[in-house]
C-alpha positions in Angstrom: -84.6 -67.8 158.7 -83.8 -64.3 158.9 -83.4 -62.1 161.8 -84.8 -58.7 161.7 -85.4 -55.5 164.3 -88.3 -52.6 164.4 -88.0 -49.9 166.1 -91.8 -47.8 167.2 -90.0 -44.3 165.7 -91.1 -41.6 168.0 -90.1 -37.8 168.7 -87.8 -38.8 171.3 -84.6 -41.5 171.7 -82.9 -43.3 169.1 -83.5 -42.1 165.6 -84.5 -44.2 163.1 -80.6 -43.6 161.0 -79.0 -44.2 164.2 -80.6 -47.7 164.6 -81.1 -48.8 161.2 -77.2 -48.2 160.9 -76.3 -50.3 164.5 -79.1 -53.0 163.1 -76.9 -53.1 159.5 -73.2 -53.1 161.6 -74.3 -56.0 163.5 -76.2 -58.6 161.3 -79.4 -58.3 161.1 -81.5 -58.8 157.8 -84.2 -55.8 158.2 -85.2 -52.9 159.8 -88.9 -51.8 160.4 -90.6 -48.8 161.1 -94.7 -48.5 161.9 -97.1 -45.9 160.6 -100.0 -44.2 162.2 -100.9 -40.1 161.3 -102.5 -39.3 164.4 -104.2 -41.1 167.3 -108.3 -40.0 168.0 -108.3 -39.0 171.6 -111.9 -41.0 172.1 -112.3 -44.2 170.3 -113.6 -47.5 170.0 -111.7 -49.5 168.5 -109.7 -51.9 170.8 -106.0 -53.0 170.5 -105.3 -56.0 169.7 -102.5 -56.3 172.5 -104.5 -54.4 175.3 -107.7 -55.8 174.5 -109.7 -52.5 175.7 -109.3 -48.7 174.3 -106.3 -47.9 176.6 -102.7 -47.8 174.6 -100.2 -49.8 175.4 -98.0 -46.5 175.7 -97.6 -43.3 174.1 -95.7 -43.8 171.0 -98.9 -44.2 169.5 -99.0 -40.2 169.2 -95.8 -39.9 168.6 -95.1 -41.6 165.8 -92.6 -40.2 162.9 -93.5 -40.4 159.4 -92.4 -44.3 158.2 -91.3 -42.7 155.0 -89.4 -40.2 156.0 -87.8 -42.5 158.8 -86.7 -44.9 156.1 -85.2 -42.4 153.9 -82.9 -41.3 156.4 -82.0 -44.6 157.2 -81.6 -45.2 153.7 -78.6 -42.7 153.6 -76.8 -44.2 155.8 -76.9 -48.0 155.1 -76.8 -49.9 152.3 -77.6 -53.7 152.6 -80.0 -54.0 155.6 -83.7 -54.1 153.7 -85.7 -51.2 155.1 -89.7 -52.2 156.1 -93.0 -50.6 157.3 -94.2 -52.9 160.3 -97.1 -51.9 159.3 -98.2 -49.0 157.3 -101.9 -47.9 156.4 -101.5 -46.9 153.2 -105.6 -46.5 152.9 -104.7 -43.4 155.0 -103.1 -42.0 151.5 -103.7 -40.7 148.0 -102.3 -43.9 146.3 -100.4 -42.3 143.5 -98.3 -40.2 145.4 -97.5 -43.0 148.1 -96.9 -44.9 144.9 -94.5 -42.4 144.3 -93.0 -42.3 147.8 -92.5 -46.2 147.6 -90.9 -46.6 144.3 -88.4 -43.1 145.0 -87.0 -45.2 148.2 -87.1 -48.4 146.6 -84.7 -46.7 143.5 -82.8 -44.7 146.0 -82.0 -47.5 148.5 -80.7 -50.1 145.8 -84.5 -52.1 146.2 -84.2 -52.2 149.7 -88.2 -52.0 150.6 -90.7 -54.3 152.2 -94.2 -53.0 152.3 -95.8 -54.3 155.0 -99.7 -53.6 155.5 -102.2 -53.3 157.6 -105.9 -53.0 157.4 -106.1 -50.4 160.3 -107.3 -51.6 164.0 -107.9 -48.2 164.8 -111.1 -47.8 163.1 -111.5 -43.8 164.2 -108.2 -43.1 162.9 -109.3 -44.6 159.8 -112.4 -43.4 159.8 -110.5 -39.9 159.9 -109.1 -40.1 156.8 -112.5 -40.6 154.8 -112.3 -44.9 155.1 -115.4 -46.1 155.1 -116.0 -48.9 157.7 -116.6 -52.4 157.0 -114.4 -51.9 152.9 -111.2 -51.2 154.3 -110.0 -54.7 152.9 -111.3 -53.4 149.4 -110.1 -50.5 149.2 -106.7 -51.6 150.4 -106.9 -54.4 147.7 -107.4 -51.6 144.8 -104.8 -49.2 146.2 -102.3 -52.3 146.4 -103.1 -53.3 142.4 -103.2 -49.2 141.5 -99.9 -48.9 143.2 -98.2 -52.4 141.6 -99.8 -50.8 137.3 -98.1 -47.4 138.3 -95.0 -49.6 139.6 -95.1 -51.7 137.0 -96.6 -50.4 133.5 -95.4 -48.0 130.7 -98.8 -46.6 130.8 -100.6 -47.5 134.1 -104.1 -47.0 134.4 -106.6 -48.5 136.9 -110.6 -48.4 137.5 -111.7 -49.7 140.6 -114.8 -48.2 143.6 -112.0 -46.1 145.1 -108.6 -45.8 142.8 -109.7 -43.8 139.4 -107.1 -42.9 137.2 -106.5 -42.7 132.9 -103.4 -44.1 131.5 -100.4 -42.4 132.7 -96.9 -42.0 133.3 -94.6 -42.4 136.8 -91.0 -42.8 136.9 -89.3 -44.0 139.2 -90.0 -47.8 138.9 -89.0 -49.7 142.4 -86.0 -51.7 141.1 -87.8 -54.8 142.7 -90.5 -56.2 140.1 -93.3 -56.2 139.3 -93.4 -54.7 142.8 -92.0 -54.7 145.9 -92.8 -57.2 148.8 -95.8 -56.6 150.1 -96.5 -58.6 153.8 -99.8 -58.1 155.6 -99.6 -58.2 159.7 -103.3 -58.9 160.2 -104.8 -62.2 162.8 -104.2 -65.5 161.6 -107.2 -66.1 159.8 -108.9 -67.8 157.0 -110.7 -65.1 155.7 -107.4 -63.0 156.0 -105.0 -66.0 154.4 -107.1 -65.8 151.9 -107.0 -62.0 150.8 -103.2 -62.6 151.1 -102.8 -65.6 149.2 -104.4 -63.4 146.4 -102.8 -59.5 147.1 -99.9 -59.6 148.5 -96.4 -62.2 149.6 -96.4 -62.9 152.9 -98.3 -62.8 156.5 -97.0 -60.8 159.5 -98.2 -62.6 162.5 -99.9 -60.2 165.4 -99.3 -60.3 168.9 -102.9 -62.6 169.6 -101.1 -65.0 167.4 -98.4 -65.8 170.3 -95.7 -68.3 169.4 -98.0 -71.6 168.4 -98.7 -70.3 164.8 -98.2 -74.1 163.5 -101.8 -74.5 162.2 -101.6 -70.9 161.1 -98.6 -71.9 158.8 -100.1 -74.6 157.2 -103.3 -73.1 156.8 -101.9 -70.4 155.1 -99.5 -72.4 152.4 -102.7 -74.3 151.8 -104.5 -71.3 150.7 -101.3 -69.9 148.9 -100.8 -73.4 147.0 -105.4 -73.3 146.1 -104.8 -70.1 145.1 -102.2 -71.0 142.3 -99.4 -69.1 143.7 -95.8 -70.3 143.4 -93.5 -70.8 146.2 -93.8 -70.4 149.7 -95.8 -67.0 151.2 -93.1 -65.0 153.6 -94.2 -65.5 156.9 -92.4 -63.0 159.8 -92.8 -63.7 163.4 -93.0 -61.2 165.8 -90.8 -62.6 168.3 -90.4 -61.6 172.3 -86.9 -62.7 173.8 -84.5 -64.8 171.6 -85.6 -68.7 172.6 -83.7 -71.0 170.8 -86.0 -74.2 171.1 -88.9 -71.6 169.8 -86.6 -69.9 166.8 -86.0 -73.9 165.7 -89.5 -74.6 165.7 -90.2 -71.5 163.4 -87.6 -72.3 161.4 -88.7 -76.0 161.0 -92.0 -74.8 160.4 -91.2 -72.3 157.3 -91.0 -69.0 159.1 -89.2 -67.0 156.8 -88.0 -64.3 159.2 -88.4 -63.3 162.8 -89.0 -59.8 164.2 -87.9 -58.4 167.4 -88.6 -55.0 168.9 -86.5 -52.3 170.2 -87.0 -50.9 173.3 -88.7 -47.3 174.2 -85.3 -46.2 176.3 -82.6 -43.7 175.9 -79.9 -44.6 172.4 -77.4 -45.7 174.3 -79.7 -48.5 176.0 -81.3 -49.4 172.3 -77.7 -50.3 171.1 -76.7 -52.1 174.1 -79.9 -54.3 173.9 -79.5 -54.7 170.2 -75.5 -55.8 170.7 -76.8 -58.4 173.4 -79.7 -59.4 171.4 -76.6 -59.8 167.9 -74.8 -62.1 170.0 -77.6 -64.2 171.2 -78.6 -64.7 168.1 -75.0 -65.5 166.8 -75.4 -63.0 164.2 -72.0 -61.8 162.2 -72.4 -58.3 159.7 -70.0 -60.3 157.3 -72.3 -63.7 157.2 -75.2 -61.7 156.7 -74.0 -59.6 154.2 -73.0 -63.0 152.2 -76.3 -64.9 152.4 -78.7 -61.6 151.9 
């Protein structure tokens, strides 16, 4: 069971470089970034860890471009795997993020993890032309659109909302036929079983807490109906490091478990991820073997 870090990029503190090169030096498998354009200053929708329309704080409008985070913490490391936790990528034109994806993927050595959401925050989807109640559709076709341009000499796809003729795009990600794609959505049937047919792996939310037993199995069930080899990744978000719980997930199958960095100055982000290393008994030169 991997252990990995994300950090809620903002305008202000530690940059993403900064950490993702502290997260590398000390251990840890992966670093994460999230994604949202802008934040609607009257909405609806309600947050799945506040339970109302209130934020849970501010970095919701402050957030830096996941992309553009990555790259620059792409140039500076080069074996911790670099993650979106999660981007929207419905909120894009899906051959240029295409484009984005595979140009980090090549540049970073196929360092990326994709992970997805379907967007809580309806008016900020709603924003960018998605219509409500197909935002699972459309994130399926621009997820297959993306993988044929990633994948094909000649991609081409036809769907309700990706239209294009056969066509060219270099870079390929150096991870094929694509690269990991996780989806952080509730631990649901209905959304186990979108995942068991579009993408790797499930990113557990926040509602989820730390029982996600029957979630697990319900999941590989789904996976194993669904023909798919293996086991689907499943990531964790974790709280403080708790040894009896971090043995249960790894008893249980959880591939990797995720821990976030706190909204404080950079010198207090890298002395809470040097305490959190050495809880977790992590070592840079172990990790760096079994990666």
């Amino acid at each position: 069971m991997k252990h990995s870090v994300v950090l809620f990029t903002s305008d202000r503190g530690i940059t993403p470089a900064v950490a993702a090169k502290a997260a590398e030096d000390l251990g840890f498998h992966a670093f994460y970034v999230p994604e949202h354009t802008h934040m609607p200053v009257r909405r609806e929708a309600v947050h799945p860890s506040t339970g109302g329309t209130e934020l849970p704080d501010d970095r919701y409008m402050r957030t830096l471009d996941p992309w553009v985070a990555l790259a620059t913490a792409a140039s500076v490391t080069h074996r911790v795997r670099l993650g979106s936790a999660v981007a929207l990528p419905v909120e894009h034109d899906p051959i240029s993020l295409a484009k984005t994806i595979a140009s980090l993927d090549h540049l970073s050595g196929g360092r990326v993890t994709l992970g997805v959401g379907f967007g809580w925050n309806i008016e900020e989807m709603t924003d960018h032309g998605v219509p409500r109640g197909r935002r699972r559709t459309m994130l399926r076709e621009y997820l297959e659109a993306m993988q044929a341009l990633w994948s094909e000499e000649e991609a081409s796809y036809e769907g309700e909302f990706v239209k294009f003729a056969p066509a060219w795009a270099w870079p390929k990600p150096m991870q094929q036929p694509r690269v990991p794609v996780l989806v952080g959505a509730a631990g649901t049937e209905k959304n186990f079983r979108w995942i068991s047919r579009s993408a790797d792996g499930w990113i557990t939310t926040p509602a989820e807490g730390t029982d996600i037993a029957d979630q697990v199995q319900l999941l590989t069930t789904l996976w194993r109906e669904a023909g798919r080899q293996g086991r689907p990744h499943v990531m964790a978000l974790a709280g403080k490091p708790q040894p009896d719980l971090l043995a249960q997930w790894s008893e249980l199958g959880v591939s990797e478990v995720l821990f976030g960095m706190p909204d404080r100055s950079a010198d207090d982000v890298l002395a809470y991820l040097h305490r959190l290393a050495g809880k977790l008994g992590l070592d840079s030169r172990t990790n760096e073997e079994g990666a």
